[in-house]
N, C-alpha and C positions, 0 to 999 in steps of 0.2 A: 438820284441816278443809281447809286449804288444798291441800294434797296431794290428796285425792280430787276436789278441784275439778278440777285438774288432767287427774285421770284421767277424770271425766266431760265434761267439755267437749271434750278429746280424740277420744270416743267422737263427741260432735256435727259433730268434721271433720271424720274417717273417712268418717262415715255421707254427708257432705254432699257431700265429695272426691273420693271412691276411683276418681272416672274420670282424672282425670289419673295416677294410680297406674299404671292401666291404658293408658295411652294412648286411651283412648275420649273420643268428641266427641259432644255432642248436642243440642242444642236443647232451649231451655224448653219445657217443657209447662205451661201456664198453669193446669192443672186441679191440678197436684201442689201448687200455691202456695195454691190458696184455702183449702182445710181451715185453714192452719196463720193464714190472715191472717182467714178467719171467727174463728176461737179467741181475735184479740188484740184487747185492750179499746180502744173507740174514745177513750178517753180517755190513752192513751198517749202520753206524748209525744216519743220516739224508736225509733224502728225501722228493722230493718236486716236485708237482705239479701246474704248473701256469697253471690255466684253460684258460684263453684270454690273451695269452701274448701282444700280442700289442695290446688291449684293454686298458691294464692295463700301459706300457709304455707310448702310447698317452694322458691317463690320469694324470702321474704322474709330466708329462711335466709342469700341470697348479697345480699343488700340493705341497703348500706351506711344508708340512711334507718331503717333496723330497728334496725341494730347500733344505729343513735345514739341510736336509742330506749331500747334497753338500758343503756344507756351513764348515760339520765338514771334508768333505775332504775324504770319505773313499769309495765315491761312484763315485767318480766324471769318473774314467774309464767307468761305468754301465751306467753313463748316456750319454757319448760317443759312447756305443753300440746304443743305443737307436735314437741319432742322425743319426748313419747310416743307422741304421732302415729304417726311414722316402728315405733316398738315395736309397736304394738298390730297395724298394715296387716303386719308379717313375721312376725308372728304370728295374724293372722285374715285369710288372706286371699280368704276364700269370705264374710266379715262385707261387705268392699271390694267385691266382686266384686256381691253383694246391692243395692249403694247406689250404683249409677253413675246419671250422672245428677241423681243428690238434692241441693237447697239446704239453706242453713242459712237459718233466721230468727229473728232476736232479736226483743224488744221489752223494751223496760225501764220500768219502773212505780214509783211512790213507795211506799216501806215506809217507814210513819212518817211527822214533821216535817221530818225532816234525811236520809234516805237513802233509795235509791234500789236495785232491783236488775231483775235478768237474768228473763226467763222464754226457752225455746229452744224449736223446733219443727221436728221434718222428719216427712216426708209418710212413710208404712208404704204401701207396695204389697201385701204379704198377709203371712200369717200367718208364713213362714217369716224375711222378715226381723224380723217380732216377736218372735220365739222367738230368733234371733241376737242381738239387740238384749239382751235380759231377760238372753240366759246370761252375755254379756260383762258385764252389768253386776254379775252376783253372783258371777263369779269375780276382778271388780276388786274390791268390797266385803268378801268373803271374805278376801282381802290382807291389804287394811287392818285389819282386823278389826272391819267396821261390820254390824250386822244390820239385816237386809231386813222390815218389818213390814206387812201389807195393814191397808187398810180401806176400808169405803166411803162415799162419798158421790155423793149423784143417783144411786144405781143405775150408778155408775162406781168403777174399784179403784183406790185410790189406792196408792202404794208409798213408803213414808217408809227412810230409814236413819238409823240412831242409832248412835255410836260407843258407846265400853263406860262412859263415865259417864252416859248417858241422854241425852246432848245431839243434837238432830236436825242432822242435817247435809244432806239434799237429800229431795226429795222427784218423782217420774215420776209420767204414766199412759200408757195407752196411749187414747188418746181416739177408736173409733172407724178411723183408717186415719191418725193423728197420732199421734205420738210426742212428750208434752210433760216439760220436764222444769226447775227451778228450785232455788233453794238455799231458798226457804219453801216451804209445800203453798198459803199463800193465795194465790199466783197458779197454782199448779196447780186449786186449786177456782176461781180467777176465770174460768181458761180453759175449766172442764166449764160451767160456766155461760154461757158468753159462747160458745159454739158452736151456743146452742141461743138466742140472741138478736139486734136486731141490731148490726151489726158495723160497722166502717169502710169494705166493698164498699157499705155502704149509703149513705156520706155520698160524695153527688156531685162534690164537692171533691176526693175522695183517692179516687177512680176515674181523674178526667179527671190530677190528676198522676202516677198509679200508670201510665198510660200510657205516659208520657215518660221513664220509667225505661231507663237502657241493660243491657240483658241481657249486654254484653262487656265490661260495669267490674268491676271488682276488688270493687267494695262498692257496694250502692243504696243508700243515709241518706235517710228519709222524717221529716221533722218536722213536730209538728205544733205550729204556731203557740199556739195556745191553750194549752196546758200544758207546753209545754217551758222557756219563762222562768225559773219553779219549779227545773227542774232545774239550772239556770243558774245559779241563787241558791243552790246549796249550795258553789261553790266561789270566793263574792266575800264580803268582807267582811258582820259583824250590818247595818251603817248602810247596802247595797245592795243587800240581801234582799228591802226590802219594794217598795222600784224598781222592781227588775228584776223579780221575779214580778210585776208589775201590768201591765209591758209585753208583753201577748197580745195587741197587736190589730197585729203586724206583719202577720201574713198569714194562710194558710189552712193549706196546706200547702207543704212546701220538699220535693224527689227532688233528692236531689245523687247525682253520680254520681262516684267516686272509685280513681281510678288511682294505685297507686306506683309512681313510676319509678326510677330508681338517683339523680338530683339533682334529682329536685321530684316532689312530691305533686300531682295534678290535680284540680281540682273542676269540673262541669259539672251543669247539669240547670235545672228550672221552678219558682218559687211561684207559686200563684193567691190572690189575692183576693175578697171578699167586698163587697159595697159595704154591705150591712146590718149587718154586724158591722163596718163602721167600720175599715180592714186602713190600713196605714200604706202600704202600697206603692200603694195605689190612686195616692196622687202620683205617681207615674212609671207608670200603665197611658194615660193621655190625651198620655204625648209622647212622640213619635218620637226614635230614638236620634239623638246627635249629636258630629260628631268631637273628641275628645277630645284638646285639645290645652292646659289650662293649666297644665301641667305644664312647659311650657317656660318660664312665669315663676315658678315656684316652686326656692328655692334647693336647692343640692345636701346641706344638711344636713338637711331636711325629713325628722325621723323618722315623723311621718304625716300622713294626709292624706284626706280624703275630699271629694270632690267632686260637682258637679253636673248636668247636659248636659239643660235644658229648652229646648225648641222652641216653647213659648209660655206666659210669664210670665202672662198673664192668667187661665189656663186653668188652669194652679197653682197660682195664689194662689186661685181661688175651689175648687179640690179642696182646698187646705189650710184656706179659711176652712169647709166641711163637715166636713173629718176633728175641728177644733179643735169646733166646734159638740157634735158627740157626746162631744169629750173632757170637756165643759164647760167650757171652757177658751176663748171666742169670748167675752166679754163683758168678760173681765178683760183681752182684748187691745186690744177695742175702747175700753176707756178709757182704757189707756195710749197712743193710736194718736194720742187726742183732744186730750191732752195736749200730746204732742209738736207737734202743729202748734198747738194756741197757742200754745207757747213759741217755735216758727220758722215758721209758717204754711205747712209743707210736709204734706204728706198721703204718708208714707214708702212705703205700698204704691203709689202713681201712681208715686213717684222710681224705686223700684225696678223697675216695670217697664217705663219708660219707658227707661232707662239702660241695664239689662242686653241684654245679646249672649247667648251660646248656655249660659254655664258659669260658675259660682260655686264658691269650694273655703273650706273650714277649713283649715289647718296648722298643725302643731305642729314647730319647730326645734330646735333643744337639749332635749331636758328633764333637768328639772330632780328634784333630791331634793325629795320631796315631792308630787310632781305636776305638772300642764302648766296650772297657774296664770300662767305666764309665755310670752312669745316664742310668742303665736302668731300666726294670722297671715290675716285673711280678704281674698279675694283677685274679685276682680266682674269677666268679661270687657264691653267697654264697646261700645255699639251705634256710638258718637260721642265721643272723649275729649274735644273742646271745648266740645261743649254741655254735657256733664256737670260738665267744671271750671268751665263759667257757674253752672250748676244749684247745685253745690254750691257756690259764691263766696253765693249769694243766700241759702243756706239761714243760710250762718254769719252774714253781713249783716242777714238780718232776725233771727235770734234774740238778737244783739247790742243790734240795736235796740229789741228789746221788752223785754229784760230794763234797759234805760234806767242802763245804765253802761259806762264805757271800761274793755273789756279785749282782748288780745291771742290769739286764735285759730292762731298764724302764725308760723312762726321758718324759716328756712332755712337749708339746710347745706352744706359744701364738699366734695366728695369727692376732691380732686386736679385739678387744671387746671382748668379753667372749667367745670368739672360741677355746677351747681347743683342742689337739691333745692326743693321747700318742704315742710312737715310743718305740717300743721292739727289744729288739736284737736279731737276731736268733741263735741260738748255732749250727747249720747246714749248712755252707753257700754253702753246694753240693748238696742241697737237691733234686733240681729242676731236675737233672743231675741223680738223683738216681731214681726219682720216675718216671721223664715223659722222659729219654731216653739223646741219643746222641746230638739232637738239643739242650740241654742247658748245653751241656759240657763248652764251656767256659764261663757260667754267674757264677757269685758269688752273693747271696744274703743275706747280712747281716742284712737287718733291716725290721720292717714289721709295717703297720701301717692297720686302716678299718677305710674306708673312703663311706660311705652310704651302700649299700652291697655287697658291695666288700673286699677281704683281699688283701692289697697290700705289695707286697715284692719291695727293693729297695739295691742296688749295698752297699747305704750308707745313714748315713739318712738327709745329704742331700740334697740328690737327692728327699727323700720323702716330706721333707720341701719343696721346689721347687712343686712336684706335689701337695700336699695339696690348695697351695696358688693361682694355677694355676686352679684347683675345687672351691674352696671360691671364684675368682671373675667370674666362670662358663664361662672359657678359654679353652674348652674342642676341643675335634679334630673335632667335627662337626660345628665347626666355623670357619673350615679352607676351606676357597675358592679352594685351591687344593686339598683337600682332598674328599670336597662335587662331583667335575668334576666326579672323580673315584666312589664314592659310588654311583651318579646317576645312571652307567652304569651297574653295578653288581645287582643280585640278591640278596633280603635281606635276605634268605633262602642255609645255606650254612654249610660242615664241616668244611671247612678251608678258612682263610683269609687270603691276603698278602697285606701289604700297603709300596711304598714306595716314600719317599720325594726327589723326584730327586738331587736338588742343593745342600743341604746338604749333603749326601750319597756320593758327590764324593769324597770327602777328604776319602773314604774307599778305591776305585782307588788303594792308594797308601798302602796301607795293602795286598788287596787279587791280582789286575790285576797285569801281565807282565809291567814291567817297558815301554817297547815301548806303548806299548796301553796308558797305565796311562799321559806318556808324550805328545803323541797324543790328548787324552780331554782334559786333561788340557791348551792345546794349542787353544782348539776350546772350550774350556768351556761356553764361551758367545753363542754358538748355542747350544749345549748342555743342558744350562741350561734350555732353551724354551719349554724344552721338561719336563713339569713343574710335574709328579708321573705319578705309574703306579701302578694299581691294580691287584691282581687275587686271585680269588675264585673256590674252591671245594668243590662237593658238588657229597655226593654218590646218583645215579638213577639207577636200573634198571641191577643190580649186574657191571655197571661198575661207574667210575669215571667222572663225567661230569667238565668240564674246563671251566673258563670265564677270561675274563682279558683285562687289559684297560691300554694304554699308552695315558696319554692326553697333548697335545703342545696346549704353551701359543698363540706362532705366533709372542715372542718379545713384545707382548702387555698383560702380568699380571698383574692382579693390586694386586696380591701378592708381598710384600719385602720379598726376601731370604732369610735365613738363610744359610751361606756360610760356616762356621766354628764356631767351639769355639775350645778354646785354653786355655789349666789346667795354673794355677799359684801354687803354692806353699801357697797362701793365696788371700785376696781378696783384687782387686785394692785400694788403701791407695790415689791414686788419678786420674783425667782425663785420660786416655788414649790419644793420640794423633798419627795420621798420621802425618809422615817425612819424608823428601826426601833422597833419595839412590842414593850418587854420581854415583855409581860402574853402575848400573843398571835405569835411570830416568824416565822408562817405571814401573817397580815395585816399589812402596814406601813401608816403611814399618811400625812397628807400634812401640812404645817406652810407656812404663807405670812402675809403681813402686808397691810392694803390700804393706798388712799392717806389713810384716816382713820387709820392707825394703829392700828388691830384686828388682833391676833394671834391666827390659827383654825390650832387643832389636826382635821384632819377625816381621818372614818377611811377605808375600803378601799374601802365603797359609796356614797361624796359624802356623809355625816351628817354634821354640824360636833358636834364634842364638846364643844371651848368656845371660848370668843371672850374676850380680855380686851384692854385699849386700854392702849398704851403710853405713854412720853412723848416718842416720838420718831420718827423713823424710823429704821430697822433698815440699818443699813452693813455691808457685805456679805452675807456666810451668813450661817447659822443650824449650829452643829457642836451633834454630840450628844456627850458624853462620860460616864465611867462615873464618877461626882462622887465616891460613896457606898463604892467597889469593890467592891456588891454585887452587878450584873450586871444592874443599872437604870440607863436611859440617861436624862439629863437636859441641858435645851436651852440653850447657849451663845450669846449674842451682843452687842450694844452698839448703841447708840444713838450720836446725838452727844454728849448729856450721860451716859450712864448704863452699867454693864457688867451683864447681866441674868443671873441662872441661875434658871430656873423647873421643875420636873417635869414628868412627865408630863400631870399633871391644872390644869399651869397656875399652879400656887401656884410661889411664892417661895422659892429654898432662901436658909433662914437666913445673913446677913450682904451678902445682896443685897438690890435692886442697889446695887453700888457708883458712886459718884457719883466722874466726873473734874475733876481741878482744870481742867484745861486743855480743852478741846471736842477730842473722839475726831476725825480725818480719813481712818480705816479702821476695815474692820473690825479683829475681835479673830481671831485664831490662837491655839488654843491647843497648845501642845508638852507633846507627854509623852517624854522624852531619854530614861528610863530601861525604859519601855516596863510602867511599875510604876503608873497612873495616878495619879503626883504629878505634876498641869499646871501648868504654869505660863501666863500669859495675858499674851500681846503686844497693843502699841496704840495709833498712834502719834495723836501730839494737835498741836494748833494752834502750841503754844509749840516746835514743830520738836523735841520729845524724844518717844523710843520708850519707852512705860511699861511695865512687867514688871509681873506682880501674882501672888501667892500660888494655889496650890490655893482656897482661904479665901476669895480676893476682894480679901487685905491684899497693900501695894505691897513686893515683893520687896527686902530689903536684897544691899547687894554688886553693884549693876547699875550699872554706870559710864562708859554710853555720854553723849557729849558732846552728841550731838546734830546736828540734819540741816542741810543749807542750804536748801531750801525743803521744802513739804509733803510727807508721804504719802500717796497716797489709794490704791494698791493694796495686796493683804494683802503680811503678813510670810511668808516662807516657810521650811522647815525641811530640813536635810541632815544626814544622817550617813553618813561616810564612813570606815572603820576605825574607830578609836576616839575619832575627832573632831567635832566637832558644828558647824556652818554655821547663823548667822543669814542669812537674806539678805531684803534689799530694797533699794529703790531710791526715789531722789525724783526731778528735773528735772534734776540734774547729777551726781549719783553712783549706782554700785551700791555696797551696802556689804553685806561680809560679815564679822560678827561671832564672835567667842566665846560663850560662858552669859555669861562676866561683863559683854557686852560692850564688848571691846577689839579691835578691828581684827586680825581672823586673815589675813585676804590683803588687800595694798597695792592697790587700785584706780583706774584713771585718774579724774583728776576734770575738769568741764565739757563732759561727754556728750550736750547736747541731750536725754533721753531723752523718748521719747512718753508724753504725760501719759494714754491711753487704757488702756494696758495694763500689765500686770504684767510681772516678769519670769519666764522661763521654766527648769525644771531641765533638764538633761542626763547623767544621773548613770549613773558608770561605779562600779570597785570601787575606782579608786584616782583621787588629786585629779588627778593628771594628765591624765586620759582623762575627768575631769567639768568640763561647764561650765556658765553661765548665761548664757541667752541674752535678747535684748533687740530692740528698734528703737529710733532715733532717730525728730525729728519729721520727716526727710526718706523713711524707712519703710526705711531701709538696717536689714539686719540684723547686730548687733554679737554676740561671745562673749565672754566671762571665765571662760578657767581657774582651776580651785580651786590652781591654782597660779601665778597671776597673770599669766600669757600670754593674749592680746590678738589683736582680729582679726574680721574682716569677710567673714562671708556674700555670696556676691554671686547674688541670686536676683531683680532688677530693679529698678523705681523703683514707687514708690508715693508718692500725697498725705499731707498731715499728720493725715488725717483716719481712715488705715487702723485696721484691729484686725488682733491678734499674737496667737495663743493656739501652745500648745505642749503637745503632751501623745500619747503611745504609742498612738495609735487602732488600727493593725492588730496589736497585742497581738506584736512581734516584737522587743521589749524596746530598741529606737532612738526618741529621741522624732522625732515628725514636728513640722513646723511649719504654721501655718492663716496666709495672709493674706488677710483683706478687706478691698477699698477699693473702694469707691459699688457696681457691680452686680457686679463679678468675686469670686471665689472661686480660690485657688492653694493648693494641701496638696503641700509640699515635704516630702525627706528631710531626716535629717538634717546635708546636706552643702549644702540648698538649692538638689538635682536634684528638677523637678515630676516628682509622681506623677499626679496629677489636675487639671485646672479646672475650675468650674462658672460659663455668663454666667444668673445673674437679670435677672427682667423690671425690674426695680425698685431703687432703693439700697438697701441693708442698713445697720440703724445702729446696729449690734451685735457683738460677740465671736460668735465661732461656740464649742460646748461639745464637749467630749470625754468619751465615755462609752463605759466596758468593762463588760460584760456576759458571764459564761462565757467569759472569754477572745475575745470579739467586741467588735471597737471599733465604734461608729460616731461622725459628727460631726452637731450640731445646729445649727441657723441660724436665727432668726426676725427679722421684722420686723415691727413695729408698723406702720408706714406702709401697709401690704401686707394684714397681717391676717392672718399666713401662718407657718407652720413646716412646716421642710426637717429631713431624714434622709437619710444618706448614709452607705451601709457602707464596706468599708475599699480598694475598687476604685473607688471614687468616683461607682457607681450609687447613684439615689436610691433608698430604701427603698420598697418596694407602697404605694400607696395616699397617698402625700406626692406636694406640699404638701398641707396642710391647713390649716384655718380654726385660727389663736393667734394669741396674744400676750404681753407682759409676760414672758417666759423663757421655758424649758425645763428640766422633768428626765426624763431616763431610767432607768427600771430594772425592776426584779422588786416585782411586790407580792405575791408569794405563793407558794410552793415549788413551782407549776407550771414549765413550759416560757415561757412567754407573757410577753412583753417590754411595758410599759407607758409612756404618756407622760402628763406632766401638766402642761400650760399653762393663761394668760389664753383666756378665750371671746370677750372684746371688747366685753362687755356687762355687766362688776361682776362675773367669777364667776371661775370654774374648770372644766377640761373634761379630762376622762381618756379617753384612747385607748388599745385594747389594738391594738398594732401584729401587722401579719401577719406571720408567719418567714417 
């Protein structure tokens, strides 16, 4: 069946095309269109004109926005039509020659509760292109091996085909000087009938926008308000089916007009309104468009957004208290309205347009798994920010007062130097829902802050901390590379605004789409994401609705990093975050972190948390996976201060855990596998200055006969083999010590070293002891070596405070470790000989180790600060990675989540969660 689609619909480009075949030009003829648009039913809810259909096929061929189309998988039949295309015009080319000139016209209708199909229409000039048309089509049919059967109905022939088990497969007529043709006959009988009735030329609404249609776009899209929602509803979830088909009273009709270009999609054209049918755009047909500027206080992670631009508040609110009237929906507002001001004796429709300036927005920032129940963000441009922060001082005052108890409204916050905030609670968190309508039915806004002149409401406050901090370092959405694509193409002059952050948004996918679809992106989500936002704006002209809007594709080459998810905790990461391997699944890894409650979440590839269980402690150091079992299932390694843990995959407890220490743990646990046989053994050092060994098992290792440390250790143990030798090493305040298995002192070490209490020490490892060393700082940041042969000796690569971080580790994969030092805003990545290859000056201290991450043989280095609210990347030339800094915190990892190309990070969000970025190559 699908096959002859192919070949028929092919037939509909030809016929529609065959002048650009030709090279010929011509102009609409407005009379060739009407048969076909008399024929379709006024009750359709989508239709579409392709003005050059194989103009536009032949182009799309070299159209990167096509390929990626292909790519997601849902076109790939269409582009198959398309191929035949080119077969059928070199083989009929007096068929081509017949049909220059000719459009294509779709309409699509409801078959059923749940689906929906095609009806197609081109205009027949005379008999001989009929007779072209009919023979093409039974020597395609003929092929396949389908037969051609007549019948009539109304005194017209219908033409059915049926494959060889009786199943129908399309159905044509020729109607008159029409050519119609369908995958059922009952829109081919709807169309004999509705030729002869009247039509949509009839309804004045889709005349006056059938006007405004552009005759040189690619595609005219005509919708029709009233039953289109329906169609809408077949690709969102059962629970927003019955929603969204009820919402038909946006408009009248929509002519979009639609252009593909090689890196964005164009949309342009008019809706009109109704004022008796109650049209929701009527709100914006009584205000003049206005400059569109709060975008400049809205933060740069702002995955969407839509907005407002009224020119007279009063004149809106009484078109919204009409629309609400019709809706039914004006009586249940006006008691809540009633409410509120006895509770505060304010009248919230007077505040609000007393207050407001030109423009009001919604925002959503991170989202989140599960939906944008969180971090959003409503944002009021202010006519007078003093009188408004009186206004609202009186509102919280008198609702305090009447509710005739002492509570606190008020807290304030510090954001670095004498940058104060305050953050108010709102005693109304429905407000927005009462005042400006159904679109903010599900926000809740609890908290409110003004921030230059603006009054910002916030879900919590925060999310308003968050935005504040995101203004202080003037992180706003006009710094977004995707977001600027979009605003280039839109006029700055507008009543309404839509913005959205493609990659982020799809974790919504799994909220509002039909589960097949949702499973479908998510499967092609890497071409998906290419397709990097999309804008639209309206803007009332001329008593109708004017339309603009903009899809822009990256092409696979953004130098934006994604924003992919965030994912809520319960509290804020307590330590690193880390990517791990997923026996079950080794194409999804997932992610394992602990917060400052002491909740341990396993979450997998798309922010889901699998499970959550509460520790008795906090987690000192890693988190290592090892193969416990040696059956090729990894299971999670680590220790507390009181406890040493091994738990599964699924969070459970392997038998003989946890192990409880005599002495309180001061690092983490290292585990060693010497023989590369996974028989571990488990390092640890404890309070009472002794390194504890522990069995595979859990049980304390016999034959370990280290004496023990002079003060504590709080960095891990580390492990070397060198020949056939084996290297404990670590370090406390005055010694480095390198051990045997049993251990017993393998290399003599100097002792009373100062060593810095911040960092670890570092390997250097060659094939032989001589040529390896470990490396170090003291608290003066001098850098020290220990040969595995006990020779001695000093780096000289400059001075540093006692305050520096020392990391060490092979970032540009050329088998020499490098050495990281930072101290307060500097960054230095020395050789191994402590000749700089790189510096970096930050705005800000850093008060962190920087990480070392190889990826395919690609080092890079990671940086964050909490103070800052920020994480740094940086390849192995010591350019920052696209798209960095970024909004983190709480650690860094990097790596692969999936057998793609596509390199991934996973930090703190700064607000109790987790946030994944797929960084750009």
């Amino acid at each position: 069946m699908k096959r002859v689609w192919l070949w028929i619909i092919a037939i509909m480009i030809v016929a529609g095309g065959a002048t650009a075949y030709y090279l010929y030009s011509n102009k609409e003829k407005e009379q060739d269109l009407i048969p076909a648009l008399k024929a379709v039913s006024p009750n359709t809810p989508l239709l579409m004109i392709i003005n050059n259909p194989y103009q536009l096929s032949d182009g799309l061929q070299q159209n990167p926005i096509w390929q990626e189309f292909l790519k997601i998988g849902s076109f790939n039949e269409l582009n198959r039509t398309i191929e035949v295309t080119d077969s059928l015009i070199r083989s009929n080319p007096e068929l081509a020659d017949q049909f220059k000139g000719t459009k294509l016209v779709m309409s699509y209708n409801y078959a059923g509760n749940n689906d929906y199909l095609p009806t197609y229409f081109i205009y027949i000039k005379n008999g001989q292109q009929k007779s072209s048309l009919q023979s093409v089509i039974n020597s395609i049919s003929t092929r396949e091996g389908y037969s051609i059967n007549e019948r009539s109905y109304n005194n017209q022939h219908i033409f059915e085909a049926q494959n060889k088990e009786g199943r129908h497969i399309y159905s044509y007529t020729f109607l008159n000087n029409l050519f119609v043709f369908s995958p059922t006959s009952v829109f081919v009988e709807d169309a004999i009938r509705q030729a002869k009735a009247p039509s949509i030329l009839d309804d004045p609404y889709f005349k006056k926008i059938y006007k405004n249609k552009d005759i040189d776009a690619d595609l005219n899209v005509f919708i029709n308000h009233r039953y289109f929602p329906r169609l809408v509803s077949f690709f969102t979830k059962n629970t927003l089916k019955r929603s969204i088909s009820s919402f038909n009273s946006y408009a009248c009709w929509s002519c979009l007009n639609l252009n593909i270009q090689s890196q964005r999609i164009l949309f342009s054209g008019y809706s009109n309104t109704n004022d008796s049918l109650n049209n929701y755009l009527n709100l914006l047909l009584n205000q003049s468009p206005v400059n569109h500027t709060i975008d400049k206080a809205l933060p740069s992670n702002t995955s969407f957004y839509i907005s407002f631009g009224i020119s007279n508040y009063k004149t809106y609110f009484s078109d919204l208290e009409n629309y609400l009237r019709k809706q039914h929906k004006f009586y249940q507002r006006v008691e809540r309205l009633k409410k509120i001001k006895t509770d505060c004796g304010v009248d919230l429709i007077d505040l609000f347009t007393k207050i407001s300036d030109k423009e009001f927005a919604l925002a959503f920032t991170d989202i989140e798994k599960g939906g944008t129940s969180k971090n959003q963000l409503l944002l009021f441009e202010l006519s007078n920010t003093d009188d408004t922060k009186d206004q609202m001082a009186d509102l919280l005052k008198e609702y305090i007062r009447r509710q005739q108890k002492k509570m606190s409204l008020k807290k304030t916050i510090r954001l670095g130097g004498n940058d104060r905030y305050d953050i108010f609670q709102m005693p109304f968190d429905d407000f927005a829902s009462v005042v400006f309508g159904d679109l903010f039915a599900s926000s809740s806004f609890k908290s409110y802050t003004f921030y230059d002149n603006y009054l910002v409401f916030a879900d919590n406050s925060k999310t308003l901390e968050s935005y504040l901090k995101s203004m202080k370092r003037n992180e706003t959405l006009l710094s977004n590379k995707n977001y600027a694509q979009v605003k280039d193409n839109l006029d700055s002059k507008g009543n309404m605004y839509a913005y959205l952050n493609i990659a982020p948004c799809l974790l919504l996918g799994n909220q509002y789409l039909d589960d097949l679809m949702f499973k479908n992106i998510l499967q092609k989500s890497e071409s998906v994401r290419n397709f990097t936002a999309a804008g639209w704006r309206l803007g009332s002209q001329n008593g109708m609705i004017e339309n603009q809007g903009i899809i822009s594709y990256s092409g696979g080459a953004s130098s934006n990093t994604e924003n992919l998810w965030n994912c809520s905790l319960d509290a804020a990461p307590a330590i690193k975050p880390q990517i791990v391997n997923n026996h079950k699944n080794p194409d999804k890894k997932e992610i394992i972190v602990q917060d400052v409650l002491n909740n341990l979440y396993l979450i997998d590839n798309t922010g889901n948390i699998e499970w959550k269980i509460n520790l008795s402690g906090r987690i000192l150091g890693s988190i290592q996976q090892i193969d416990y079992y040696k059956s090729g299932k990894f299971q999670f390694l680590f220790n507390t201060k009181d406890q040493l843990y091994m738990i599964d995959r699924n969070g459970k407890n392997i038998e003989g855990f946890p192990a409880r220490f005599k002495s309180p743990a001061t690092n983490g646990v290292a585990a060693i596998d010497y023989d590369k046989n996974r028989d571990y053994r488990y390092f640890v050092a404890t309070e009472d200055l002794k390194i504890k060994v522990f069995q595979s098992n859990g049980k304390p290792l016999e034959g370990w006969s280290f004496n023990g440390t002079s003060s504590q250790v709080t960095q891990p143990i580390q492990y070397a083999r060198i020949g056939s030798n084996d290297y404990i090493v670590f370090a406390d305040r005055k010694k480095v010590y390198i051990l045997d298995r049993k251990g017993k002192e393998r290399v003599n070490t100097p002792w009373n070293q100062d060593i810095s209490a911040n960092n670890p020490v570092g390997l250097d490892l060659c094939s032989t002891p001589n040529n390896s060393r470990i490396l170090y700082t003291n608290s003066k940041g001098e850098i020290h070596y220990i040969a595995f042969n006990g020779q001695t000796g000093i780096i000289t690569a400059g001075d540093y405070s006692s305050k520096h971080w020392f990391t060490c580790g092979d970032f540009n994969a050329d088998g020499k470790v490098e050495m990281i030092i930072i101290d307060g805003k500097d960054m230095k990545v020395l050789d191994n000989k402590g000749s700089k290859l790189f510096k970096h000056d930050f705005d800000e201290n850093i008060s962190n180790a920087a990480s070392v991450f190889t990826i395919d043989k690609t080092g890079y280095i990671g940086v964050y600060s909490n103070d800052e609210g920020k994480v740094y990347l940086f390849d192995r030339r010591g350019s920052m990675t696209k798209g960095f800094p970024l909004n983190g915190s709480n650690g860094i990892d990097v790596g692969k989540m999936n057998n793609r190309n596509s390199i991934y990070m996973i930090t703190g969000n700064g607000s109790g969660g987790l946030i994944l970025y797929r960084i750009a190559n």
